[in-house]
PLY file of the C-alpha trace (Angstrom):
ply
format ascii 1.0
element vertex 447
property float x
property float y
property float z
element edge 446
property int vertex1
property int vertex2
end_header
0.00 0.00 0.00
3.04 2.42 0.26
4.26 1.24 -2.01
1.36 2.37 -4.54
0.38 5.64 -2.19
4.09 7.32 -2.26
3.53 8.71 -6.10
0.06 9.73 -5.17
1.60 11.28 -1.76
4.53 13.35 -4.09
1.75 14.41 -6.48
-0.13 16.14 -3.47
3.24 17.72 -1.91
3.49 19.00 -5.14
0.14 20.57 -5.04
1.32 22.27 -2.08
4.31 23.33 -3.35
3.26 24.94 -6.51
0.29 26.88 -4.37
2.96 28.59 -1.50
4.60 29.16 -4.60
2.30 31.56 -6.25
1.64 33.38 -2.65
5.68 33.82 -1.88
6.35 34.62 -5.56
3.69 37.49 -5.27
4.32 38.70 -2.02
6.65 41.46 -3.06
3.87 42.58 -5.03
2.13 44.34 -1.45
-0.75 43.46 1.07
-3.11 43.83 -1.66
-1.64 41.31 -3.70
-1.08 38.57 -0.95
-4.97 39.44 0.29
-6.06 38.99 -3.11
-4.84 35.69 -4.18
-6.65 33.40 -1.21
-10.19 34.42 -2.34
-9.74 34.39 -5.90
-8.27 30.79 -5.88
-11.55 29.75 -3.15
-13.84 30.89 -5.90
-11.81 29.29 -9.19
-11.44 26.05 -6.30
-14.94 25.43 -5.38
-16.43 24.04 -8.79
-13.29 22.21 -9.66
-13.54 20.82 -6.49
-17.16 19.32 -7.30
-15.67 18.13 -10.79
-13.01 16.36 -9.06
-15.30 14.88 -6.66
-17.67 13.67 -9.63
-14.54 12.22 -10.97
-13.32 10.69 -8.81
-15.92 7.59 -9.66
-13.38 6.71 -12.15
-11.65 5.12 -9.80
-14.37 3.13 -8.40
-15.39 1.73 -11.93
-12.15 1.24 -13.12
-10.51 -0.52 -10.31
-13.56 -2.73 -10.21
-13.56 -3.60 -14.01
-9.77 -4.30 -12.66
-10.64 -6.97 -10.42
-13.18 -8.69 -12.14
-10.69 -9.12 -15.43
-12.76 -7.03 -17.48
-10.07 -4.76 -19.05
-12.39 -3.41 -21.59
-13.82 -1.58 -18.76
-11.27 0.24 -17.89
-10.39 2.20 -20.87
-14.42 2.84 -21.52
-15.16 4.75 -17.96
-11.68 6.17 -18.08
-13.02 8.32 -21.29
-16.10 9.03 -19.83
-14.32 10.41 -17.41
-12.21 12.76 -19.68
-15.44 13.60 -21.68
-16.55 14.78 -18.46
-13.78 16.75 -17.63
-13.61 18.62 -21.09
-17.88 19.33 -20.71
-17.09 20.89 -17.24
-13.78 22.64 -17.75
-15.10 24.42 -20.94
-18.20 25.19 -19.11
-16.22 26.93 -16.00
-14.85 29.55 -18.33
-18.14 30.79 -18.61
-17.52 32.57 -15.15
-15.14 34.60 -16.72
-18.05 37.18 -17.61
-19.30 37.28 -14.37
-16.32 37.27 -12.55
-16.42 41.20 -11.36
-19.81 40.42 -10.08
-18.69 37.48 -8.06
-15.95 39.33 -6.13
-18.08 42.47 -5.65
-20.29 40.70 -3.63
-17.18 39.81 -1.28
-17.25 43.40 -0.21
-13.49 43.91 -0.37
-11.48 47.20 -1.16
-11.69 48.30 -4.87
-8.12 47.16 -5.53
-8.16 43.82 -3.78
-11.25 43.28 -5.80
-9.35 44.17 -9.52
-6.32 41.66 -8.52
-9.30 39.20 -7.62
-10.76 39.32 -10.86
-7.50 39.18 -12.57
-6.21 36.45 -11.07
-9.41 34.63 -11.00
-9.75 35.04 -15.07
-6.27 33.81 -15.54
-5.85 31.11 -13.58
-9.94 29.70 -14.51
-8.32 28.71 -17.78
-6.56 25.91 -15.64
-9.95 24.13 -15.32
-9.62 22.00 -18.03
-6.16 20.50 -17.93
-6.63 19.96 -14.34
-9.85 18.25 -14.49
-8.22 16.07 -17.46
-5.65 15.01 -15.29
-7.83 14.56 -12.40
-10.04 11.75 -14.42
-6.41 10.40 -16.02
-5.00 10.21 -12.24
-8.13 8.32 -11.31
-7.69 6.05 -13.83
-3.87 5.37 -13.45
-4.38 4.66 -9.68
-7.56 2.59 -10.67
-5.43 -0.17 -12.68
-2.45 0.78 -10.04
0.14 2.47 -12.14
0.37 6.09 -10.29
4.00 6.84 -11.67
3.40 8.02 -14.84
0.98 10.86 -12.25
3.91 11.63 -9.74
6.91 11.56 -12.68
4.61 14.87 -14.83
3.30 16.24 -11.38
6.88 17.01 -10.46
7.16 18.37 -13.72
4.63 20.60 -14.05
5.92 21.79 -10.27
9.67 21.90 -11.38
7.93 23.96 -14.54
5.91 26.11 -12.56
8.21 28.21 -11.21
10.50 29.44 -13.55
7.39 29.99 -15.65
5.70 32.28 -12.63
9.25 34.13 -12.17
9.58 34.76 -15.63
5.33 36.09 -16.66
5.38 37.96 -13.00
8.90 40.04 -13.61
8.37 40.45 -17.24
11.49 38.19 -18.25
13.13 38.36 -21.71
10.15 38.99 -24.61
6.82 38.43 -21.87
5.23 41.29 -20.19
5.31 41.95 -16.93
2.07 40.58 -15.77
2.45 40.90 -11.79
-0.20 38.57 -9.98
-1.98 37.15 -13.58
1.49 36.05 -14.01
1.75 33.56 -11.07
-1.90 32.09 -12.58
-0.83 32.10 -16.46
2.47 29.99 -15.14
0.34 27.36 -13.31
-1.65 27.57 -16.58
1.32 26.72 -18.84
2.32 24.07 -15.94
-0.90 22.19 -16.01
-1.12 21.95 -20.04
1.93 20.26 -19.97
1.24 17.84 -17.42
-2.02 16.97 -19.10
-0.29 16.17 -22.42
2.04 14.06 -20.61
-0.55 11.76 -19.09
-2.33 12.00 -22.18
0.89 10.68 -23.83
1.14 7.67 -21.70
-2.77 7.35 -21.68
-2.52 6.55 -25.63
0.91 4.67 -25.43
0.50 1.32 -26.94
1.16 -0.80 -24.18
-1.79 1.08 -21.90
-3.61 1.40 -25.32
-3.18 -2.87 -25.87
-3.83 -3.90 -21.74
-6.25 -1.23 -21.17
-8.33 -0.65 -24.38
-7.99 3.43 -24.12
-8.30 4.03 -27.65
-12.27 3.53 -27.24
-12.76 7.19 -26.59
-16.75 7.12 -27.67
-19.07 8.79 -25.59
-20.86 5.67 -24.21
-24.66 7.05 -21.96
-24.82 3.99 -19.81
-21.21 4.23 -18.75
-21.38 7.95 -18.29
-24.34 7.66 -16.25
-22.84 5.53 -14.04
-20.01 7.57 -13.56
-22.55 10.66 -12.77
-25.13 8.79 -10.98
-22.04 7.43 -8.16
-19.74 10.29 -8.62
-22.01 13.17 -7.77
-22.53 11.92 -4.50
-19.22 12.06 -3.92
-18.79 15.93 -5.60
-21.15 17.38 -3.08
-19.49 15.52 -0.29
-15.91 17.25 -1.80
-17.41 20.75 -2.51
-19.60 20.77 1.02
-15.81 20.18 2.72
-14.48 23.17 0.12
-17.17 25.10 1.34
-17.13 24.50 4.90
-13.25 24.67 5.75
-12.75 27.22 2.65
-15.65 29.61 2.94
-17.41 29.07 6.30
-14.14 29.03 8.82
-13.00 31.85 6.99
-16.23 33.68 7.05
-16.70 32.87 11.04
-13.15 33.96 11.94
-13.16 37.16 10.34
-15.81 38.20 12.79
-12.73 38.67 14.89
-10.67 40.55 12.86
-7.42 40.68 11.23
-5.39 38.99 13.22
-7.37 36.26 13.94
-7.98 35.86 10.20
-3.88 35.36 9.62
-3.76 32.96 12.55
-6.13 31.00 10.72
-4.28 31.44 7.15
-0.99 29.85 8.96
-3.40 27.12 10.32
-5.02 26.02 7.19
-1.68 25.85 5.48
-0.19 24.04 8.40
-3.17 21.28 8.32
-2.41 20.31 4.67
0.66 19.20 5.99
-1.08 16.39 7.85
-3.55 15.24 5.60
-2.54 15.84 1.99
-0.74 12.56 2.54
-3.15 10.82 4.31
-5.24 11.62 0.84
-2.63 10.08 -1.24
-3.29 6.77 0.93
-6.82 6.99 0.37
-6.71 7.19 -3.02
-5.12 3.92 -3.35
-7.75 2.55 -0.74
-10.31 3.17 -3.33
-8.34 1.50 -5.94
-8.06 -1.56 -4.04
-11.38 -1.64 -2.43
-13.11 -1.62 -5.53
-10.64 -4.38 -7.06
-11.19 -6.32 -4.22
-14.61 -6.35 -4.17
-14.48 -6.80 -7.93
-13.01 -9.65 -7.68
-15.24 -10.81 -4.61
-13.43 -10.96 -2.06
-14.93 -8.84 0.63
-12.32 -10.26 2.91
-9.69 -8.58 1.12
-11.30 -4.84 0.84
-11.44 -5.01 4.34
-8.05 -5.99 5.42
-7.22 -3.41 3.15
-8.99 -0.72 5.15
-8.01 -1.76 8.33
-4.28 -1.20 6.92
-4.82 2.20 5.66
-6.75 3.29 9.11
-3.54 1.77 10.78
-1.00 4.30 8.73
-3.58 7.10 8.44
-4.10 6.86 12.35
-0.13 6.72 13.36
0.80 8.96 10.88
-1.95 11.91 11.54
-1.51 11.14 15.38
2.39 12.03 14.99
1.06 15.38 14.15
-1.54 15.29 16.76
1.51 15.19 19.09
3.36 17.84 17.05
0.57 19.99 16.68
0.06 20.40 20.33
3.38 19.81 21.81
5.07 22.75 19.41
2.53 25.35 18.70
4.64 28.31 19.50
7.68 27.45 17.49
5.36 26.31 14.46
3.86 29.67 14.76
7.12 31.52 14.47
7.98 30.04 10.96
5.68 31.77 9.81
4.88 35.27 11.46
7.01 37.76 14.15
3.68 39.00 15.48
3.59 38.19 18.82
-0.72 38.01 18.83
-0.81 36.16 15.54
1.70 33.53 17.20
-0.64 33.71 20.78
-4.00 32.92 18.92
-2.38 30.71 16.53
-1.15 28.20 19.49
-4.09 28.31 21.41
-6.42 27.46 18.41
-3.82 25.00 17.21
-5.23 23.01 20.09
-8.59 22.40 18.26
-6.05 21.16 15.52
-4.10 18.71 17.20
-7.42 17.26 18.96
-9.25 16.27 15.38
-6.14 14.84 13.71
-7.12 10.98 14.15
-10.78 11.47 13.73
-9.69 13.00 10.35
-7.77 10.19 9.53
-10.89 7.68 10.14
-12.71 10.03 8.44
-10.62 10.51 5.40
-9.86 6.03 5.24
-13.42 5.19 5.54
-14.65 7.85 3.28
-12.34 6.53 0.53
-13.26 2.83 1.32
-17.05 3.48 1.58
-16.17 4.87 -2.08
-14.26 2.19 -3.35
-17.30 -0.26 -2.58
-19.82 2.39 -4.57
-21.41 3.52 -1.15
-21.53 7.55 -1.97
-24.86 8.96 -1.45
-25.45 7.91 2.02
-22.05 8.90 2.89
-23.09 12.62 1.08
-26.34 13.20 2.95
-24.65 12.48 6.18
-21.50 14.66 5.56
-24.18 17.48 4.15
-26.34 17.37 7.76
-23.31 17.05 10.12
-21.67 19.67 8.60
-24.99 22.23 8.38
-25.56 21.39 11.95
-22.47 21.08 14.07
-19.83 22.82 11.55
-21.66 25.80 10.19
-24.60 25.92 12.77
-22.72 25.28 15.78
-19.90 27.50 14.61
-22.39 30.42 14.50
-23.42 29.44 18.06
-20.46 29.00 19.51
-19.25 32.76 17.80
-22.13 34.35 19.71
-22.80 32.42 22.59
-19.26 31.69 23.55
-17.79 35.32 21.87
-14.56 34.87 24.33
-13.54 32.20 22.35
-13.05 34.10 19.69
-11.58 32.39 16.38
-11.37 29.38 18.88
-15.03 28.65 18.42
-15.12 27.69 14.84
-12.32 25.86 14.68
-14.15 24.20 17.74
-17.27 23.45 15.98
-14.86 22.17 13.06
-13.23 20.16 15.82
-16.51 18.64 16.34
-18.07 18.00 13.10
-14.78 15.88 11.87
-15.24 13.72 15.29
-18.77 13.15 14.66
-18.26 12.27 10.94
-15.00 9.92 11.61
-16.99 7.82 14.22
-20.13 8.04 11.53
-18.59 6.50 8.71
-16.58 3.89 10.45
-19.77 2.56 11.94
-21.13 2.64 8.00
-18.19 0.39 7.17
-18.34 -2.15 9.87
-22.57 -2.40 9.49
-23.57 -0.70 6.41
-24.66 -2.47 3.18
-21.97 -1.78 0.87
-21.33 -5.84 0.61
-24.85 -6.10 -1.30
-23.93 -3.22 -3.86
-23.04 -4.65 -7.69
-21.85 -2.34 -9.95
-20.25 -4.04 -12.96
-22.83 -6.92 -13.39
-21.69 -9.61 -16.00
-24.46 -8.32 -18.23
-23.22 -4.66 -18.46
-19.82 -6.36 -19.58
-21.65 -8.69 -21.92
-23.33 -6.09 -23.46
-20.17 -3.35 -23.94
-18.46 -6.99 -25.27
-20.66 -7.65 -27.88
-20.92 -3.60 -29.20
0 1
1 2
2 3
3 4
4 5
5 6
6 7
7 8
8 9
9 10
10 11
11 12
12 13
13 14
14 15
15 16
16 17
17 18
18 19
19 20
20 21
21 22
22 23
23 24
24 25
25 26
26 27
27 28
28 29
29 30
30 31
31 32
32 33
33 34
34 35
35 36
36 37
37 38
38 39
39 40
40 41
41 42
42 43
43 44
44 45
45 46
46 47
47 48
48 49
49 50
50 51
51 52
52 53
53 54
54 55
55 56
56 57
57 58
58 59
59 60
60 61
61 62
62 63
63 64
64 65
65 66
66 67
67 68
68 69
69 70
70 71
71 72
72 73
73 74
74 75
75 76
76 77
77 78
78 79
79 80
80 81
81 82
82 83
83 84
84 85
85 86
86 87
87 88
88 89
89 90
90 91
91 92
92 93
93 94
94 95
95 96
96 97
97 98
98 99
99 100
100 101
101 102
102 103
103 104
104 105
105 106
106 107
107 108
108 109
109 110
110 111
111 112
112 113
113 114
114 115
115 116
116 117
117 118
118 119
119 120
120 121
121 122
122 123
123 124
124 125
125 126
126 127
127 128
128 129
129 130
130 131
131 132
132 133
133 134
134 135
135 136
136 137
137 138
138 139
139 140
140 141
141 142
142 143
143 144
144 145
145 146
146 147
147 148
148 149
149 150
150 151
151 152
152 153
153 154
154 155
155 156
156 157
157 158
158 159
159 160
160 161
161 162
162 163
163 164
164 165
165 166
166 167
167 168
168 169
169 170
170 171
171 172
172 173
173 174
174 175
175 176
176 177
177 178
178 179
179 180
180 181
181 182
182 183
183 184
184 185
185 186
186 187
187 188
188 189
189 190
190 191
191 192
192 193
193 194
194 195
195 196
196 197
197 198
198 199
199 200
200 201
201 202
202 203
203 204
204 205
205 206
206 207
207 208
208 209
209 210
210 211
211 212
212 213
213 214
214 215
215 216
216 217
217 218
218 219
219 220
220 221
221 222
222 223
223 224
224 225
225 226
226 227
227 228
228 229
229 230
230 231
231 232
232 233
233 234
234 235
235 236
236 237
237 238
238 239
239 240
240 241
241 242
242 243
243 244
244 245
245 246
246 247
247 248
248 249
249 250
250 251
251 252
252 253
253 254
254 255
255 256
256 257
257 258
258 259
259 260
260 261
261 262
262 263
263 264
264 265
265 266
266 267
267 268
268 269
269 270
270 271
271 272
272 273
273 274
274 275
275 276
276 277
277 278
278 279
279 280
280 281
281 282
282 283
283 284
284 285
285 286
286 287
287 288
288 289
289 290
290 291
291 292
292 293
293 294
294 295
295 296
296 297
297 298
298 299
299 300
300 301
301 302
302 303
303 304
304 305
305 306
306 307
307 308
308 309
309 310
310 311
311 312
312 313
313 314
314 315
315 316
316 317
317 318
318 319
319 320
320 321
321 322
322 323
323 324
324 325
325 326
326 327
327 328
328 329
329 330
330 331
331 332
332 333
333 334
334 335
335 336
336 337
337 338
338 339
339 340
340 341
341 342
342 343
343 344
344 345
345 346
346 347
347 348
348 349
349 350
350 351
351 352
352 353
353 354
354 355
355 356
356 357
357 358
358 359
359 360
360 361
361 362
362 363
363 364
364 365
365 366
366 367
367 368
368 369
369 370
370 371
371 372
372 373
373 374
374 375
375 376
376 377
377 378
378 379
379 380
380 381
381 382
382 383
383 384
384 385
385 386
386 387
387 388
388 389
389 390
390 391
391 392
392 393
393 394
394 395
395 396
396 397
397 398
398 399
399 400
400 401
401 402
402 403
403 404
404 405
405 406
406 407
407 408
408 409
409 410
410 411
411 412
412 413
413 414
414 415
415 416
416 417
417 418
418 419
419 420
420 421
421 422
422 423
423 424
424 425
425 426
426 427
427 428
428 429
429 430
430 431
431 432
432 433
433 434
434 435
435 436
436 437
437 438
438 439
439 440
440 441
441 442
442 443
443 444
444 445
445 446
């Protein structure tokens, strides 16, 4: 399972990477600049994040046409996957026309609100090559082969930043574009990473094991990449929203400061689970080959495994997170009431880290095994009512808390849901679900 998760693990470093990236490149640029880019990238964020949710049923379909030999499979819902991708990406650039509108309604300053727009309508053209990877990626870890995804992820990274440098300074024949530069060089990035899997995705030997050369449009298939997949997409965007939107939203009732404390916080929390997401990943590819193949057994041994790493490795952090909250603090800010509301709220952090990692492993199984709506109702109510609800509470009721009491409520909500969907795993009625009946592959046989 490492073995399979560490490419999928480098590709979400890398993620990281190229996003601190565009803030430190810009940051010379002036408070405007560096209060600009966060919102902008939460709006472009939020659909792709739905798309990549949808998406990720690839996985589930392909690993599952994996395990029960059917290699015909794989190739058809992998292209349903990039039709979908191609439908949605073009679609996002719609938002290009509204885009003043859209940050207007954020009621920030009249500058802050141009760099918005102009970073927003540069970097939206990403939507495409990003979504195309993200339905390649699902099908590379779906028939476990996740190198070709970390080899062009640390390309487009390595290629990101000389590109940003060179569009944000003007460089040799480019204009100096300032902030639209650090977007159009994550643009340029992605483009090439998508060819690259794209590449591989048509090589010969893929093309021969994997039939991707059927690249028809194919309703049944696509349906049941929607009809499993958007499940899944609200569950994704509803966590966008809620840790993106809603914790940002509640904490800036408290001003400034607490708003920077909670910048440093989100940024630090990535650390911790942008891996565990790379192990997940993989769950879901095995899960659904397992169960493909029939062995129920086997998808579950599996899960227990990935809770095991998930659980150690977030509950290092737990430690960290609690044990060193001043000196994390101080990597990244000299104000001394930044660093004092940072470590007290870091707390809150340290105290959710293993419930995240049950929440994150059993999510991914209950996906591998087809089980997404249930999963997406639940996520939808606990975060209304605890996250979001009780935040809002909390802010009033308990006002000393300050930016304490979202990240409380937040606290809470990824408890509740951890303990939730392991209980749905142990008793729930994934084991009864069948999707990839041997008349579906009869059928796609005989056309």
């Amino acid at each position: 399972m490492l073995r399979k998760a560490t490419p999928l693990i480098v590709i979400n470093m890398t993620m990281v990477v190229m996003q601190l990236a565009d803030a430190v490149m810009v940051a010379h640029l002036g408070d405007e600049t560096m209060a600009a880019i966060m919102p902008a990238g939460l709006v472009y964020f939020v659909p792709v994040a739905f798309a990549m949710g949808l998406l990720s049923a690839v996985n589930t379909f392909v690993s599952q046409c994996l395990g029960k030999r059917w290699r015909e499979g794989c190739g058809i819902y992998a292209w349903q996957g990039i039709w979908i991708a191609v439908v949605f990406g073009v679609m996002m650039l719609a938002l290009i026309w509204v885009a003043p509108s859209i940050f207007a309604t954020l009621g920030h300053d009249a500058e802050v609100q141009l760099l918005e727009v102009e970073y927003f309508v540069a970097v939206i053209w990403c939507a495409v090559p990003a979504l195309v990877v993200t339905a390649l990626s699902n099908f590379f870890v779906g028939i476990h082969r996740p190198r070709p995804l970390m080899n062009f992820a640390l390309l487009a990274m390595t290629l990101n930043i000389p590109f940003n440098y060179v569009l944000i300074h003007g460089i040799g024949p480019f204009p100096e574009m300032g902030l639209a530069g650090a977007a159009w060089g994550t643009v340029i990035a992605s483009f090439v990473q998508m060819i690259g899997l794209v590449i591989v995705f048509l090589s010969i030997t893929v093309r021969r094991h994997y039939h991707t050369g059927r690249w028809q449009l194919r309703w049944p298939e696509l349906w049941d990449v929607v009809k499993i997949g958007t499940p899944a997409a609200i569950h994704m965007g509803i966590d966008i929203l809620s840790w993106g939107v809603a914790l940002v939203w509640m904490v800036g009732f408290f001003g400034t400061l607490h708003l920077a404390a909670t910048t440093i916080l989100v940024r630090v929390v990535h650390l911790s689970f942008m891996p565990t997401l790379g192990v997940a990943a993989v769950l879901t590819a095995l899960v659904g080959r397992a169960i493909g193949a029939g062995s129920q057994s086997l998808a579950q041994r599996y899960t227990r495994l990935a809770a095991t790493l998930a659980v150690a490795y977030m509950g290092s952090f737990a430690i960290l997170f609690y044990l060193a909250r001043e000196p994390i603090m101080e990597l990244f800010t000299d104000n001394p009431d930044v660093i004092a509301i940072g470590s007290s709220v870091m707390i809150f952090v340290a105290a959710f880290q293993i419930f995240d990692a049950v929440n994150i492993v059993y999510t991914h199984a209950l996906r591998g095994a087809g089980d997404t709506l249930w999963p997406s109702v639940v996520n939808f109510s606990l975060c209304g009512l605890i996250f979001v609800g009780g935040g809002l509470w909390l802010c009033h009721a308990r006002a000393h808390m300050a930016s304490g009491a979202p990240w409380l409520a937040g606290a809470t909500y990824i408890t509740v849901a951890g303990i939730v969907f392991l209980a749905r795993w142990y008793f729930g009625p994934w084991r009864k679900f069948v999707l990839i009946s041997h008349k579906k592959m009869a059928n796609s046989n005989l056309e």
